[in-house]
C-alpha positions as a printed Julia matrix, in Angstrom:
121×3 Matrix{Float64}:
  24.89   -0.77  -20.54
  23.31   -3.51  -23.48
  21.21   -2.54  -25.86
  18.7    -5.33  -24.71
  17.22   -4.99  -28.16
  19.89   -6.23  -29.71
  19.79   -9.61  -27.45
  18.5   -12.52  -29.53
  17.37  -13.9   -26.19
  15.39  -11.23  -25.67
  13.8   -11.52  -29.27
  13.03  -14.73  -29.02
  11.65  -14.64  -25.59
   9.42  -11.72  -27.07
   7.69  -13.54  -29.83
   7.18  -16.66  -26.91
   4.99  -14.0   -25.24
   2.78  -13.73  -28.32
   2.43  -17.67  -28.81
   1.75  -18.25  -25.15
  -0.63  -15.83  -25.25
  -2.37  -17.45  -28.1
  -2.72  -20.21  -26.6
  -4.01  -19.3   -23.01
  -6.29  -17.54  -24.78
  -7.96  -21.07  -25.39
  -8.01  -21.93  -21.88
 -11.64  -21.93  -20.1
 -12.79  -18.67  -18.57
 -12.53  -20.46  -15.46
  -8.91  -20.27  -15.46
  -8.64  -16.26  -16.09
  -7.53  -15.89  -12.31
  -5.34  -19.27  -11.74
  -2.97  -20.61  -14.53
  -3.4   -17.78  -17.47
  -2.34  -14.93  -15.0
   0.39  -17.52  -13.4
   1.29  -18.14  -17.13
   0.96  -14.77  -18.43
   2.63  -12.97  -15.98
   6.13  -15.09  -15.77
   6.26  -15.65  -19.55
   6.22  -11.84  -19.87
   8.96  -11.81  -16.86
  11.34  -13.12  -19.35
  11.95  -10.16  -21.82
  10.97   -7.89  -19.06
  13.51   -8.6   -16.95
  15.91   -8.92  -19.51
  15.44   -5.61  -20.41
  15.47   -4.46  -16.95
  19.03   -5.96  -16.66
  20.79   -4.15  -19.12
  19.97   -0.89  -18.04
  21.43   -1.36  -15.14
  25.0    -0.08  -14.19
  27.14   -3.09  -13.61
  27.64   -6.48  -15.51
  26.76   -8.17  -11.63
  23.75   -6.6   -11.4
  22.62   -7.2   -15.2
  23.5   -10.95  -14.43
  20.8   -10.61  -11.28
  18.39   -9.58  -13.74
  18.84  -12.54  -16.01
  18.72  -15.06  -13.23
  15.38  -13.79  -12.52
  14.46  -14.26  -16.31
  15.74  -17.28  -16.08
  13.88  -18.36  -13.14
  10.9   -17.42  -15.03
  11.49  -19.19  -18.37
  11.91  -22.37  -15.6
   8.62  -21.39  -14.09
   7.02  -21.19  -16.98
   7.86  -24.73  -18.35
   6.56  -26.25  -15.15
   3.13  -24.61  -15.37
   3.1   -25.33  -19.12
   3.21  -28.93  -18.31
   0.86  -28.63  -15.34
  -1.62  -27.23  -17.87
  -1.02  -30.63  -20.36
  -2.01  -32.61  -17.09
  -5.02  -31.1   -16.24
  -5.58  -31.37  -20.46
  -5.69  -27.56  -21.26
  -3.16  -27.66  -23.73
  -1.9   -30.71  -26.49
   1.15  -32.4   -26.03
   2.61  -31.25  -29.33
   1.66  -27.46  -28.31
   3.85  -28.42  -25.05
   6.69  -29.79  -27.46
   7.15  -26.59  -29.47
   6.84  -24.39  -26.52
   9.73  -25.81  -24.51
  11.81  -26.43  -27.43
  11.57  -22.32  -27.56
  11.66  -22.04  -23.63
  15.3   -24.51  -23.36
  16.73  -22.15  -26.22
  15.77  -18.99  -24.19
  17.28  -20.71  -20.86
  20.59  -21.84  -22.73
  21.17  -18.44  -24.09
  20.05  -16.86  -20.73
  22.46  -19.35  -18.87
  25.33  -18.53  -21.57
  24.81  -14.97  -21.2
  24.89  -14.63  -16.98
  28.01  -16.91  -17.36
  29.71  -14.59  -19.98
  28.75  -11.7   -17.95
  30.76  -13.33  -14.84
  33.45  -14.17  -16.85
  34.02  -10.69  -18.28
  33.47   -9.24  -14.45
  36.54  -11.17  -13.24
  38.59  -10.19  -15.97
């Protein structure tokens, strides 16, 4: 078991849930049942399923875990820019959000293959 905690993925991914919840919170009322929930919901995926993961039994099954996070943090990216074409968030707030989001999937990605690696061993 991982003290998910302890995961600097996991850390960072939990202070992107703050920020992207920031900034939906800008988005028009209109939007409370299409891309803030969409948004919401798969940005909190990240950590969640992080944490999920390492309370789980096996390395295999902790690596199934962060594929789904991962999946998410990919998700996530694609309906941030979907929201900077239909202009409900700034190009530069797009910027600093997937410079966090590619940091979260590299550390994901270099955690699942560490994981597979130290299976096989």
């Amino acid at each position: 078991m991982h003290n998910f905690k302890e995961l600097k993925v996991w850390q960072i991914s939990r202070k992107l849930v703050k920020e992207v919840y920031e900034i939906t919170s800008n988005f028009p009322a209109s939007e409370k049942f299409g891309l803030i929930s969409q948004i919401r919901r798969c940005t909190v995926s990240i950590p969640t399923n992080i944490a999920e993961g390492s309370g789980r039994n096996t390395d295999k099954d902790f690596a199934h875990f962060l594929n789904i996070s991962l999946g998410s943090a990919y998700e996530l990216e694609t309906l941030l820019i979907l929201s900077l074409d239909v202009d409900l968030i700034s190009q530069d707030q797009l910027d600093k959000l997937l410079i966090k989001i590619s940091e979260i999937q590299k550390m994901t990605f270099g955690l699942i293959k560490t994981l597979r690696q130290e299976s096989y061993v």
